[in-house]
PQR file with spaces between the fields and no chain letter, atoms N, CA, C, O and H, PARSE charges and radii, in Angstrom:
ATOM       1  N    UNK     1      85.709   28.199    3.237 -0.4000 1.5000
ATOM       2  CA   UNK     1      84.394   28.089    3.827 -0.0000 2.0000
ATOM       3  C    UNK     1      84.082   29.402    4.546  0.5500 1.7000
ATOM       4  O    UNK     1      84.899   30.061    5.188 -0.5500 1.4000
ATOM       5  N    UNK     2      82.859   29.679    4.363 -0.4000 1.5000
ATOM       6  CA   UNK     2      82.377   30.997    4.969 -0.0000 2.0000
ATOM       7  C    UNK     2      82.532   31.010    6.438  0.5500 1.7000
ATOM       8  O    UNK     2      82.743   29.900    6.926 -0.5500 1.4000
ATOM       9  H    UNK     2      82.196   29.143    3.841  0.4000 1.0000
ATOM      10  N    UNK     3      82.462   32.263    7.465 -0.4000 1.5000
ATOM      11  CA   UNK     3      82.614   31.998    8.793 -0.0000 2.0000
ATOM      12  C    UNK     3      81.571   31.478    9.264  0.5500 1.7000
ATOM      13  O    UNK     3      81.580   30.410    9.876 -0.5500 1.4000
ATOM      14  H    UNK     3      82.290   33.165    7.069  0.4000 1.0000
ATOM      15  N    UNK     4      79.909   32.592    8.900 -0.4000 1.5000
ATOM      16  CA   UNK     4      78.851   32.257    9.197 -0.0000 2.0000
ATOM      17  C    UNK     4      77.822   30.992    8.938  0.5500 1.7000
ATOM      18  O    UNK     4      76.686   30.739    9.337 -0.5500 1.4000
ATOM      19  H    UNK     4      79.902   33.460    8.403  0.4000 1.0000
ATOM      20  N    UNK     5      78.755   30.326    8.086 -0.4000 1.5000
ATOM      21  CA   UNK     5      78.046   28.980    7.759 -0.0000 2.0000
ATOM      22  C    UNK     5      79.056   27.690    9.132  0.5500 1.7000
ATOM      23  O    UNK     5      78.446   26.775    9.683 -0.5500 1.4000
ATOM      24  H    UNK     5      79.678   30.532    7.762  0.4000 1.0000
ATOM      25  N    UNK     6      80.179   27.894    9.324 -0.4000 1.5000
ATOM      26  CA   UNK     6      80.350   27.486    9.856 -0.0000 2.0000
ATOM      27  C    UNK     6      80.228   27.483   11.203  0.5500 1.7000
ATOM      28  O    UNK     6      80.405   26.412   11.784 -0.5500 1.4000
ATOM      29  H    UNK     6      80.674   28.638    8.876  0.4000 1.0000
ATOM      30  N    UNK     7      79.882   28.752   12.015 -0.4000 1.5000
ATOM      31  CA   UNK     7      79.232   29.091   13.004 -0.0000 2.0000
ATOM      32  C    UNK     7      77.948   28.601   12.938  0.5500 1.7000
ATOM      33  O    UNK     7      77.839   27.817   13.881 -0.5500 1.4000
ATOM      34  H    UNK     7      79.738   29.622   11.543  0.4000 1.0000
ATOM      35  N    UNK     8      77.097   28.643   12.427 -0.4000 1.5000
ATOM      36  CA   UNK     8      75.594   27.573   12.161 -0.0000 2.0000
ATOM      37  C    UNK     8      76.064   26.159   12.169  0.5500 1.7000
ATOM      38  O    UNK     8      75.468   25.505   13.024 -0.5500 1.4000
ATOM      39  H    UNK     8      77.185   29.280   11.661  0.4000 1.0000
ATOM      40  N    UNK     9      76.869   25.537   11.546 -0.4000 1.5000
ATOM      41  CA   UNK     9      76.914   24.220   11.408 -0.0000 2.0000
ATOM      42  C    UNK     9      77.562   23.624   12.905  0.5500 1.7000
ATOM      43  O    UNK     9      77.487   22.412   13.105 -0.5500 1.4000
ATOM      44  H    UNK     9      77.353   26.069   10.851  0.4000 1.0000
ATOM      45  N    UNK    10      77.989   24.223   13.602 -0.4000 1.5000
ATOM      46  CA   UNK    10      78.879   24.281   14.753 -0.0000 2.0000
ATOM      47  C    UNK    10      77.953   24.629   16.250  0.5500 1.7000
ATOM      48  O    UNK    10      78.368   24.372   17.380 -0.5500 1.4000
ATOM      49  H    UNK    10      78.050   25.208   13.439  0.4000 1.0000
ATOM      50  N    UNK    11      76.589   25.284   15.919 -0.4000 1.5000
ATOM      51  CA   UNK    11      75.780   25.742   16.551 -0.0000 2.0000
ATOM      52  C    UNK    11      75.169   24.478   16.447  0.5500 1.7000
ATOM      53  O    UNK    11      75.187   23.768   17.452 -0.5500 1.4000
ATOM      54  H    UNK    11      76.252   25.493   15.001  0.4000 1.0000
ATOM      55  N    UNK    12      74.591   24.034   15.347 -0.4000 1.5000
ATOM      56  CA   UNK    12      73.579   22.903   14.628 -0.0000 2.0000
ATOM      57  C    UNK    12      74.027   21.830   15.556  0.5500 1.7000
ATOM      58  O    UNK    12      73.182   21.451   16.367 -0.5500 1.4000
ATOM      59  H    UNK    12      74.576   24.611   14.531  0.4000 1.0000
ATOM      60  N    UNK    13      75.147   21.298   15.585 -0.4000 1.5000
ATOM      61  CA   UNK    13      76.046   20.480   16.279 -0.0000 2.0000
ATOM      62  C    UNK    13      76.009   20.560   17.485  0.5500 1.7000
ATOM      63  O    UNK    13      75.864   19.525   18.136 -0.5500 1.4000
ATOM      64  H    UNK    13      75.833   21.607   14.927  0.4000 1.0000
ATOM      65  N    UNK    14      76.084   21.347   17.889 -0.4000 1.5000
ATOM      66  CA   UNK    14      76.071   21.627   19.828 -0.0000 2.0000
ATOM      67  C    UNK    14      74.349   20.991   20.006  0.5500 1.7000
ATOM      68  O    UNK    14      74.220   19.780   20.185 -0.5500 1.4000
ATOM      69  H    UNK    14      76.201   22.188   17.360  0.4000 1.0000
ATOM      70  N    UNK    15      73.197   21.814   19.947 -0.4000 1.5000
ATOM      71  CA   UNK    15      72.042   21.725   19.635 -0.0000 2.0000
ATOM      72  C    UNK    15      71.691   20.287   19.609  0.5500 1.7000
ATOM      73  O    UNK    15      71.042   19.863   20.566 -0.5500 1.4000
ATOM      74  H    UNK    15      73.301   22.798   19.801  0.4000 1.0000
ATOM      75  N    UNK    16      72.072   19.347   18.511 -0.4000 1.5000
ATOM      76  CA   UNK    16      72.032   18.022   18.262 -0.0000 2.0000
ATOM      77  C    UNK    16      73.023   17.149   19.640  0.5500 1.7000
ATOM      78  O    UNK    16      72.766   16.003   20.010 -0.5500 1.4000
ATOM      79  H    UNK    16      72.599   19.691   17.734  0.4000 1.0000
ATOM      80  N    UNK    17      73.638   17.623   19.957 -0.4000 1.5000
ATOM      81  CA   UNK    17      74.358   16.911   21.397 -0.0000 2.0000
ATOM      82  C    UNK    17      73.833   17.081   22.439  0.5500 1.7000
ATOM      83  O    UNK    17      73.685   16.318   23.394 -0.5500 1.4000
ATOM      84  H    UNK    17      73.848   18.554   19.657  0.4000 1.0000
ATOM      85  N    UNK    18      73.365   18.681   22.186 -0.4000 1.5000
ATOM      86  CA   UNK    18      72.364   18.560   23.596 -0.0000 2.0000
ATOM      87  C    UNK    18      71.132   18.196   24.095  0.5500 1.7000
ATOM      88  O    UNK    18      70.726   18.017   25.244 -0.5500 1.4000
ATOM      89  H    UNK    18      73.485   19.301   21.410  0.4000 1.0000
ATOM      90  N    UNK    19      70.495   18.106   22.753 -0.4000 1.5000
ATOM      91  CA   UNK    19      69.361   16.944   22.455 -0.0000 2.0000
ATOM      92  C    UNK    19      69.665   15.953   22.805  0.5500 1.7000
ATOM      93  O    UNK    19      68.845   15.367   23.512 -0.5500 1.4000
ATOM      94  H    UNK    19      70.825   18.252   21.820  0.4000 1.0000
ATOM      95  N    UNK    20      70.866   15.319   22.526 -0.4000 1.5000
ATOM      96  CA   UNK    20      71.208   13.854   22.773 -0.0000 2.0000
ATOM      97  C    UNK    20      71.193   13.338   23.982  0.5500 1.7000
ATOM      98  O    UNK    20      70.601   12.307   24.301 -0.5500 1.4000
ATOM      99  H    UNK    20      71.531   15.795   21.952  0.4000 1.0000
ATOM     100  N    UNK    21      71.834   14.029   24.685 -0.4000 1.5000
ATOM     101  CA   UNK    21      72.154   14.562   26.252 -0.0000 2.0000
ATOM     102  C    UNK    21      70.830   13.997   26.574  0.5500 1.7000
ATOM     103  O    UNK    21      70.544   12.857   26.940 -0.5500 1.4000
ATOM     104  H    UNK    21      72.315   14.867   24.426  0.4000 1.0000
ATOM     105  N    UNK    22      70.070   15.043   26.362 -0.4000 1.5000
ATOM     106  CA   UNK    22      68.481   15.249   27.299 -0.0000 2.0000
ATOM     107  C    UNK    22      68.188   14.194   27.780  0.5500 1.7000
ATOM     108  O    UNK    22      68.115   13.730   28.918 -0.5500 1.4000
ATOM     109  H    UNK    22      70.303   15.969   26.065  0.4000 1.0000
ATOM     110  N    UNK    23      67.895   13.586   25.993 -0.4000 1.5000
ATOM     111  CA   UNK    23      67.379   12.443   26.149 -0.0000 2.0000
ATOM     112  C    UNK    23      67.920   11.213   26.845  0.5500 1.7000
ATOM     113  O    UNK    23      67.350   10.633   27.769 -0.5500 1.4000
ATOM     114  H    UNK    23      67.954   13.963   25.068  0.4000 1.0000
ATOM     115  N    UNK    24      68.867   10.937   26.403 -0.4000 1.5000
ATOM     116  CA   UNK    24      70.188    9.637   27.469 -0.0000 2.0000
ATOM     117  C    UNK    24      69.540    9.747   28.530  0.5500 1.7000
ATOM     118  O    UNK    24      68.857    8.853   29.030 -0.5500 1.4000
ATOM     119  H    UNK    24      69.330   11.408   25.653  0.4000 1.0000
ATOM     120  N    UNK    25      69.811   11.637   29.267 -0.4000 1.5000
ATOM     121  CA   UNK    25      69.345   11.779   30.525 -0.0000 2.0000
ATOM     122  C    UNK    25      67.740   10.651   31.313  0.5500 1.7000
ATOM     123  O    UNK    25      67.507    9.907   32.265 -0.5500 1.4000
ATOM     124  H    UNK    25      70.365   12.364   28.860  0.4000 1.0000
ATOM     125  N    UNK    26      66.956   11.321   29.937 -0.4000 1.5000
ATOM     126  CA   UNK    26      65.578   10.704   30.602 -0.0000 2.0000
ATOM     127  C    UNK    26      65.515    9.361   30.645  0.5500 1.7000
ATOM     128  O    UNK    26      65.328    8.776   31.712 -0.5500 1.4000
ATOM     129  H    UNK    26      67.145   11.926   29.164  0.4000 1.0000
ATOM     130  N    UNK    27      65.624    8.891   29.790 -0.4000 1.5000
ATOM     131  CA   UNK    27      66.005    7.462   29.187 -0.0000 2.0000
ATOM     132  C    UNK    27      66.782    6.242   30.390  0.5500 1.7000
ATOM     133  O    UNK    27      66.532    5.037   30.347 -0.5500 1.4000
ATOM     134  H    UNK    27      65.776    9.366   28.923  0.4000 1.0000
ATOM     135  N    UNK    28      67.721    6.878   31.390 -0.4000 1.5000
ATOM     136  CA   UNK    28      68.757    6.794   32.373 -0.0000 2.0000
ATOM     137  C    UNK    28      67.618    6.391   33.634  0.5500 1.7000
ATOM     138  O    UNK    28      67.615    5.329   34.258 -0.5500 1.4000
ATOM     139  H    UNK    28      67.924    7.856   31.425  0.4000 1.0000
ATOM     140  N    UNK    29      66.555    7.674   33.841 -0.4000 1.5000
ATOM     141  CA   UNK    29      65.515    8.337   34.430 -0.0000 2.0000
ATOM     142  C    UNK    29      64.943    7.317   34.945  0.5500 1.7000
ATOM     143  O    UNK    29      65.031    6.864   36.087 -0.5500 1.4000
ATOM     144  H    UNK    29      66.558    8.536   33.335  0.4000 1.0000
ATOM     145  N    UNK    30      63.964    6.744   33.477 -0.4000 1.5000
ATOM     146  CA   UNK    30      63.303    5.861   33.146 -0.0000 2.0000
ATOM     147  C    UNK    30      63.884    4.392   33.752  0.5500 1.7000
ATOM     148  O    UNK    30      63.096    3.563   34.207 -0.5500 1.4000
ATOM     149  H    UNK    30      63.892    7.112   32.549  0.4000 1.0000
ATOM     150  N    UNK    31      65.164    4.184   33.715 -0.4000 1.5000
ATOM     151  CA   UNK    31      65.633    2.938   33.648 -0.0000 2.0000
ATOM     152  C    UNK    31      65.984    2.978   35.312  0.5500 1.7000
ATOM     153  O    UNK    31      65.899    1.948   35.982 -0.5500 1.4000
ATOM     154  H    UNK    31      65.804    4.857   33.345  0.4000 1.0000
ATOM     155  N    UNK    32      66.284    3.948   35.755 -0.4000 1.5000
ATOM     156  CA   UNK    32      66.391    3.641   37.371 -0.0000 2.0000
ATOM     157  C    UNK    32      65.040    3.469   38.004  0.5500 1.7000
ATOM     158  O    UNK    32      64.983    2.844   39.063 -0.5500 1.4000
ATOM     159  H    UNK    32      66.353    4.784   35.211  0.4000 1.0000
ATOM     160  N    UNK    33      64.034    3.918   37.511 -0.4000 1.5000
ATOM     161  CA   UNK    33      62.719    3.847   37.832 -0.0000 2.0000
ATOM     162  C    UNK    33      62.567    2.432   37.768  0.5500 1.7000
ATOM     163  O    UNK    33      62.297    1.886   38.838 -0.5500 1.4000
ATOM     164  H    UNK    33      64.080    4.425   36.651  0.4000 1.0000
ATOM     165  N    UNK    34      62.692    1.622   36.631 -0.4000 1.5000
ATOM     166  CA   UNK    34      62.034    0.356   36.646 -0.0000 2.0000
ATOM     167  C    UNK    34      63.515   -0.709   36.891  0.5500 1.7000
ATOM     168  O    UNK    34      63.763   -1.571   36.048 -0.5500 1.4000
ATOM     169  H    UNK    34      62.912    2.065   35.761  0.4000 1.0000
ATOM     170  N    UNK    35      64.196   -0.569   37.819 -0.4000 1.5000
ATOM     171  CA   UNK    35      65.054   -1.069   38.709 -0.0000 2.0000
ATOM     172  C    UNK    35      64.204   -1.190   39.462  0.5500 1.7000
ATOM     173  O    UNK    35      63.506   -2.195   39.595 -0.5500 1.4000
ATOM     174  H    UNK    35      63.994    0.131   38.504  0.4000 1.0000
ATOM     175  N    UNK    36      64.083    0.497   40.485 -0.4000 1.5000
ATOM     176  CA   UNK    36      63.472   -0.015   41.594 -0.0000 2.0000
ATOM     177  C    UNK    36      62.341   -0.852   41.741  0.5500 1.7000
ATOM     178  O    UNK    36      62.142   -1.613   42.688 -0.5500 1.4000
ATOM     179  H    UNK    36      64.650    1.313   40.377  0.4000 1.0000
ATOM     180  N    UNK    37      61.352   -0.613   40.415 -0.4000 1.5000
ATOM     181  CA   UNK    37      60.072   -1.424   40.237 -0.0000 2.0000
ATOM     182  C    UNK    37      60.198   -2.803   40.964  0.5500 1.7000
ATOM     183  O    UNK    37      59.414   -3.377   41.720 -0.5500 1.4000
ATOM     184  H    UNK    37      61.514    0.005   39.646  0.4000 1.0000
ATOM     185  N    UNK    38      61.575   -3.190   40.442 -0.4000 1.5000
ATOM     186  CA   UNK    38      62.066   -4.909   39.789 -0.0000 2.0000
ATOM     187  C    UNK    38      62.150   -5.042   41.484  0.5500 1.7000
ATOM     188  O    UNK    38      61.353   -5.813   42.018 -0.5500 1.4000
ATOM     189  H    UNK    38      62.211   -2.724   39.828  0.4000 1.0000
ATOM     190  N    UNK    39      63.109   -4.295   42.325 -0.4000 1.5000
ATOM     191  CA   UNK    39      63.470   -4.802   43.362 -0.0000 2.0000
ATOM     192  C    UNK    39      62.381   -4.351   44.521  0.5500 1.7000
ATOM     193  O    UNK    39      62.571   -4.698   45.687 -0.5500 1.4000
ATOM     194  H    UNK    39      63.757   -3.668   41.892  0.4000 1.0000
ATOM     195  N    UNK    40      61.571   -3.794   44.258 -0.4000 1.5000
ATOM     196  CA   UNK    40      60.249   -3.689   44.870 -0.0000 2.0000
ATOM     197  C    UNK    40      60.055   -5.414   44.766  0.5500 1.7000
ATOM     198  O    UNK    40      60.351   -6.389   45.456 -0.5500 1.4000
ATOM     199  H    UNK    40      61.416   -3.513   43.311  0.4000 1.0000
ATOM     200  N    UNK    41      59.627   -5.245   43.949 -0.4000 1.5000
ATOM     201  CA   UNK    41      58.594   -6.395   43.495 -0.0000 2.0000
ATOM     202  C    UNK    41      59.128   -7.898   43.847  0.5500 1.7000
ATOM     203  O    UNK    41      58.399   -8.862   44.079 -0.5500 1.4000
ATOM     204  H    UNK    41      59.386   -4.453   43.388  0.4000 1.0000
ATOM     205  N    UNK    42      60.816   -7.892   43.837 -0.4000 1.5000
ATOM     206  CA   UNK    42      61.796   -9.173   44.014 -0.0000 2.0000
ATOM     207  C    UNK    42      61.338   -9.150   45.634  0.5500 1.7000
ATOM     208  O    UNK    42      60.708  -10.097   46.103 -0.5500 1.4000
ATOM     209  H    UNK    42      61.408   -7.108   43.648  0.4000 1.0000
ATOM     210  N    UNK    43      61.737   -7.897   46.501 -0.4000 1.5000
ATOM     211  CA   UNK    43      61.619   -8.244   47.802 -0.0000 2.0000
ATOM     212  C    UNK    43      60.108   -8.552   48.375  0.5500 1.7000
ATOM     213  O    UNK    43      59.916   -8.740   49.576 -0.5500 1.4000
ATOM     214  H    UNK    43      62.248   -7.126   46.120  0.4000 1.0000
ATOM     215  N    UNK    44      59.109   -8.584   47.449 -0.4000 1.5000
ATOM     216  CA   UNK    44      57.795   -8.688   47.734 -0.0000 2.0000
ATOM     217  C    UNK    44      57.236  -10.148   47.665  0.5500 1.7000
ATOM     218  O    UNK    44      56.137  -10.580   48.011 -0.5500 1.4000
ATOM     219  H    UNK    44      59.265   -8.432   46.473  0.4000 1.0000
ATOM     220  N    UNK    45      58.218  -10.720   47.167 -0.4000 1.5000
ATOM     221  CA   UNK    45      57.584  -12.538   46.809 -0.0000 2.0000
ATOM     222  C    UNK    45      57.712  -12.606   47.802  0.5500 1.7000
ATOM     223  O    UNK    45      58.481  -11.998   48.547 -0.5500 1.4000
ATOM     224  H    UNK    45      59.111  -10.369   46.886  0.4000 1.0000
ATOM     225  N    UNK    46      56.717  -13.631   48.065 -0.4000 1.5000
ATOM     226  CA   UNK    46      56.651  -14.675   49.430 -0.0000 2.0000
ATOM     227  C    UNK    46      57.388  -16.395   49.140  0.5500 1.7000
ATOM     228  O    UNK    46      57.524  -17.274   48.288 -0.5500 1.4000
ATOM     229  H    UNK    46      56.092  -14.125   47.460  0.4000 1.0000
ATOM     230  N    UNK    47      57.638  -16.093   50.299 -0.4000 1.5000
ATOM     231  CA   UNK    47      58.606  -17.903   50.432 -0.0000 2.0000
ATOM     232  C    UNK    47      57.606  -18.821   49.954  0.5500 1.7000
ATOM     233  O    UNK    47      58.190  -19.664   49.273 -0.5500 1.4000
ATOM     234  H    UNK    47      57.528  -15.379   50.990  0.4000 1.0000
ATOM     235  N    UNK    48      55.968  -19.123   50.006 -0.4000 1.5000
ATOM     236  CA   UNK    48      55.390  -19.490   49.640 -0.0000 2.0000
ATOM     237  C    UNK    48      55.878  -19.676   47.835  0.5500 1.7000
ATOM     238  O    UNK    48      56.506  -20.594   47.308 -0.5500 1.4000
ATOM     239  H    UNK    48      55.493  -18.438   50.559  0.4000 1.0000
ATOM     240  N    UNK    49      55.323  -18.467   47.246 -0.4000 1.5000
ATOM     241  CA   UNK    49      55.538  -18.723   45.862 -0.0000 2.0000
ATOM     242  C    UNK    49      56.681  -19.212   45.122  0.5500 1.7000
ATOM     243  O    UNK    49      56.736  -19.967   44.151 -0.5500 1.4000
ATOM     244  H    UNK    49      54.813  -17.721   47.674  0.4000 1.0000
ATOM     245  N    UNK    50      57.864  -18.436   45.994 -0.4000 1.5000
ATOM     246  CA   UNK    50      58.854  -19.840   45.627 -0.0000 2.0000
ATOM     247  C    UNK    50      59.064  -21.084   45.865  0.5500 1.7000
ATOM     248  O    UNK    50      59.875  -21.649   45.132 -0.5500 1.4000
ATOM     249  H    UNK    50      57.820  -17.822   46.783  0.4000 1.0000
ATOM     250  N    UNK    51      58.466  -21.785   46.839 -0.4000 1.5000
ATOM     251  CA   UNK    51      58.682  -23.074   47.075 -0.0000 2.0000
ATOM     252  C    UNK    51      57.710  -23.314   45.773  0.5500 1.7000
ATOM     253  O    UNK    51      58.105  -24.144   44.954 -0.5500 1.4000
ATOM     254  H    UNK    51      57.806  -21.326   47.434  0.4000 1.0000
ATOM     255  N    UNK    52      56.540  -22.683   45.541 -0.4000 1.5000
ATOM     256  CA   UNK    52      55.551  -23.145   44.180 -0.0000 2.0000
ATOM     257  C    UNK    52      56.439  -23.345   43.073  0.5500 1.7000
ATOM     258  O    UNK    52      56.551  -24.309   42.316 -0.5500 1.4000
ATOM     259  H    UNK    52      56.220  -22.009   46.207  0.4000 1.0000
ATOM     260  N    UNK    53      57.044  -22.257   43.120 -0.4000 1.5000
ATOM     261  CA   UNK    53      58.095  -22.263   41.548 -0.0000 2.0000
ATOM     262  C    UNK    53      58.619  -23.730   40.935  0.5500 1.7000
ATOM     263  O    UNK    53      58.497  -24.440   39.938 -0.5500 1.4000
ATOM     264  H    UNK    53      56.952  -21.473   43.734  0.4000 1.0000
ATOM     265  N    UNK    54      59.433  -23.672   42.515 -0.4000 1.5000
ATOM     266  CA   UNK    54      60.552  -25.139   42.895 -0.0000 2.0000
ATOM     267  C    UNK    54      59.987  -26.298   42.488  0.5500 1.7000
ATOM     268  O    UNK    54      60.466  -27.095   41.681 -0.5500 1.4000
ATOM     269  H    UNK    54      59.532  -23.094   43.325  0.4000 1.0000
ATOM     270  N    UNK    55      58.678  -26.395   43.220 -0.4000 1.5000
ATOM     271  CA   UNK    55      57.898  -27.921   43.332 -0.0000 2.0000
ATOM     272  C    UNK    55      56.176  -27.735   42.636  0.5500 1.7000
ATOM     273  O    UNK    55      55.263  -27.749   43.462 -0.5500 1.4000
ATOM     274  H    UNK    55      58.289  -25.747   43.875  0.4000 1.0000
ATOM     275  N    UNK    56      55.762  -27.546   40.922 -0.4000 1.5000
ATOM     276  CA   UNK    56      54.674  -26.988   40.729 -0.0000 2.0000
ATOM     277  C    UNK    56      54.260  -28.038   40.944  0.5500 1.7000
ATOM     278  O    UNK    56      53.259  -27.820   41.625 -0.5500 1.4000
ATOM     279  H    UNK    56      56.504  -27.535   40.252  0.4000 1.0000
ATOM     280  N    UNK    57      54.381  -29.296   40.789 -0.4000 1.5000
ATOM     281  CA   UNK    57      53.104  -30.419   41.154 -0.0000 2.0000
ATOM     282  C    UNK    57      52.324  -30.425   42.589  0.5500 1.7000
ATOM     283  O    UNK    57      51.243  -30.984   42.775 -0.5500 1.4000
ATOM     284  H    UNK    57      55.194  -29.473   40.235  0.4000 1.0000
ATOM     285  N    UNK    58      53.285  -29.492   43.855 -0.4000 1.5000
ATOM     286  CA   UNK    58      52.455  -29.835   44.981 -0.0000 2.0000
ATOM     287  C    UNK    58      51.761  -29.007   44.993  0.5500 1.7000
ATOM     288  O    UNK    58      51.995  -27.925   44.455 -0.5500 1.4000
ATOM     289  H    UNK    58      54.163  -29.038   43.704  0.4000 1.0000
ATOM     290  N    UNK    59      50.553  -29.336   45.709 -0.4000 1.5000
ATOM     291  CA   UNK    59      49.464  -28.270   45.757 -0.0000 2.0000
ATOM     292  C    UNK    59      48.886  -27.891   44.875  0.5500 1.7000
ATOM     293  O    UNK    59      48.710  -26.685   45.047 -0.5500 1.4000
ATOM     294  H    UNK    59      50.363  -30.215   46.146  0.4000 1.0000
ATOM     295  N    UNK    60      48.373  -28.279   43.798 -0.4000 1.5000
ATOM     296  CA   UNK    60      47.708  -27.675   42.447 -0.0000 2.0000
ATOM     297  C    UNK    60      46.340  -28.533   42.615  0.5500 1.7000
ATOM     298  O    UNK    60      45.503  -28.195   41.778 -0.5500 1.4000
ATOM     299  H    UNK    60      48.516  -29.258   43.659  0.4000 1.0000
ATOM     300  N    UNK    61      46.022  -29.293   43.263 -0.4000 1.5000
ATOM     301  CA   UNK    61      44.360  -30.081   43.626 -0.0000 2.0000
ATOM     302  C    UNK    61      44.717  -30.562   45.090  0.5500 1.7000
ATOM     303  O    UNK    61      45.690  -30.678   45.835 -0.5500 1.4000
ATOM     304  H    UNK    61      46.701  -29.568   43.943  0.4000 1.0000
ATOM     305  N    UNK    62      42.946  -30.836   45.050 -0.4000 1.5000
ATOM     306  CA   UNK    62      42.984  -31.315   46.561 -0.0000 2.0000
ATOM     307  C    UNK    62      41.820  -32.329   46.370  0.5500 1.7000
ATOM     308  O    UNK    62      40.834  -31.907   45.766 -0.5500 1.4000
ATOM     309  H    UNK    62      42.155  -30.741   44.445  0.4000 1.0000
ATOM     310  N    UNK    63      41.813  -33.710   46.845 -0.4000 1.5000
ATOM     311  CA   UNK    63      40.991  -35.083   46.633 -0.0000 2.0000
ATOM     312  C    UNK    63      39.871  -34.173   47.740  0.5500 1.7000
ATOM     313  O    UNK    63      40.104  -33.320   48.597 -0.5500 1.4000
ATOM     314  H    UNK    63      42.614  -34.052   47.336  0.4000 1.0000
ATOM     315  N    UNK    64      38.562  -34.825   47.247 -0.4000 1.5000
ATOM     316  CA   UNK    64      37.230  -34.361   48.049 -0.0000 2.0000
ATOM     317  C    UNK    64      36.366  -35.578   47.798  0.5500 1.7000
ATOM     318  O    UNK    64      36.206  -36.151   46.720 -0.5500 1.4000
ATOM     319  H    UNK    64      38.373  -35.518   46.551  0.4000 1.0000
ATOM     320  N    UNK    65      35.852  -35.868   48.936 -0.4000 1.5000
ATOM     321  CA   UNK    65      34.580  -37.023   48.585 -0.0000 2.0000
ATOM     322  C    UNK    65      33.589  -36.514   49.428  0.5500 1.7000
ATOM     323  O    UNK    65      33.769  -35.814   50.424 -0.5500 1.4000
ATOM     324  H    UNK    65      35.983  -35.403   49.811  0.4000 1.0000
ATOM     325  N    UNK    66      32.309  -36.993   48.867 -0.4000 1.5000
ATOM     326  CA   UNK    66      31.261  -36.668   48.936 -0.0000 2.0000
ATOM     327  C    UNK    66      30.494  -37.692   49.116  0.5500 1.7000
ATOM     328  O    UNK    66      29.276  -37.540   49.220 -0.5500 1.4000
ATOM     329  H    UNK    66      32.163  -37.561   48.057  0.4000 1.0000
């Protein structure tokens, strides 16, 4: 095998890993981002809406006469 072909194919290779890299990287990025989203949003319910969760029949009407 030639040297210079294998120096390209070996280059080609690095190149393609470090692409790979990048991306994982951002990808990683991305995914700690919408963690915090999640635990934003977990510590943001109110005790209210969970007791709704628990028990959906209470509170969904209210009797009115007229």
């Amino acid at each position: 095998m030639d040297i210079a072909l294998l120096s390209m194919a070996m280059s080609q290779g690095q190149l393609q890993q470090g692409a790979s890299v990048a991306l994982m990287k951002k990808s990683m990025g991305n995914m700690d981002q919408q963690a915090e989203g999640l635990q934003k949003l977990l510590s943001s319910s109110s005790a209210t809406a969970i007791q709704q969760a628990a028990q959906p029949h209470l509170g969904g009407s209210i009797d009115i006469k007229l």
